[in-house]
C-alpha positions in Angstrom: 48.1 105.9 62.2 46.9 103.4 59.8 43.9 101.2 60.3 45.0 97.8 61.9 43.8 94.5 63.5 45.8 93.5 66.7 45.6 90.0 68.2 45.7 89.6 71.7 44.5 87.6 74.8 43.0 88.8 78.1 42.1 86.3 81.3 38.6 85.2 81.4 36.6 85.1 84.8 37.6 81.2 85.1 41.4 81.9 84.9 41.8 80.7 81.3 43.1 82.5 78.4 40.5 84.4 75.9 41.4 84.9 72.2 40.8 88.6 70.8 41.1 91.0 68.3 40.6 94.5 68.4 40.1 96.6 65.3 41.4 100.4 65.7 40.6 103.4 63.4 42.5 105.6 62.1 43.4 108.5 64.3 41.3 108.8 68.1 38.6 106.4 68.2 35.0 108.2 68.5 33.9 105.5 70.5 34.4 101.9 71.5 32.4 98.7 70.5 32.7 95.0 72.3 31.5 92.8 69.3 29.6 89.6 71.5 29.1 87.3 68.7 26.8 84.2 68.9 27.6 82.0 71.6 28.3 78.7 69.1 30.9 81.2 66.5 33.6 82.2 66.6 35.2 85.8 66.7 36.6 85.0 63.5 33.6 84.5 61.7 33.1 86.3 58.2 29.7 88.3 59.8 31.9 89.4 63.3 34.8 90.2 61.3 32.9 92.2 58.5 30.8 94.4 61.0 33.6 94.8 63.2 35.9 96.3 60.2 32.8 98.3 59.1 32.7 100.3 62.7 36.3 100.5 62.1 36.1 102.2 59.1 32.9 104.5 60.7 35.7 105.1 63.4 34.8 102.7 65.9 37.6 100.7 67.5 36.1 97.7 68.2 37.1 94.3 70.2 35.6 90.9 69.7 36.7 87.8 71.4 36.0 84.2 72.2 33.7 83.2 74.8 35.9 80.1 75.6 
C-alpha cells in the first residue's frame, strides 16, 4: 500500500459536518496521531499539512480536521 491522503467528513458534536483528511503510511500504521491545529487555521495549512505528512512518512497515520 502506497502512502495516501484521503478526504473525508465526520459529524461534529453540534450536528454539522467536519472537513478531514487523514494521512496513512505505508503498510500497518505504528500508531495514530489527531493533528488539532490552531483554532483560527485551517487543516489545510502548509505547517498542519507538512507535519502531518512527516509522521506519515515516520509511520504515523495521522488525521487533522476543521474545528468548524
Amino acid at each position: 500500500m502506497s502512502e495516501q491522503t484521503s478526504r473525508t467528513e465526520f459529524e461534529g458534536s453540534q450536528g454539522g459536518k467536519l472537513a478531514a483528511a487523514l494521512e496513512l503510511p505505508r503498510g500497518e500504521p505504528l500508531a495514530y496521531a489527531l493533528f488539532a491545529h490552531c483554532f483560527s487555521c485551517t487543516k489545510d495549512i502548509r505547517a498542519a499539512r507538512e507535519i502531518a505528512r512527516g509522521l506519515r512518512a515516520a509511520g504515523f497515520a495521522v488525521l487533522r480536521f476543521d474545528f468548524t
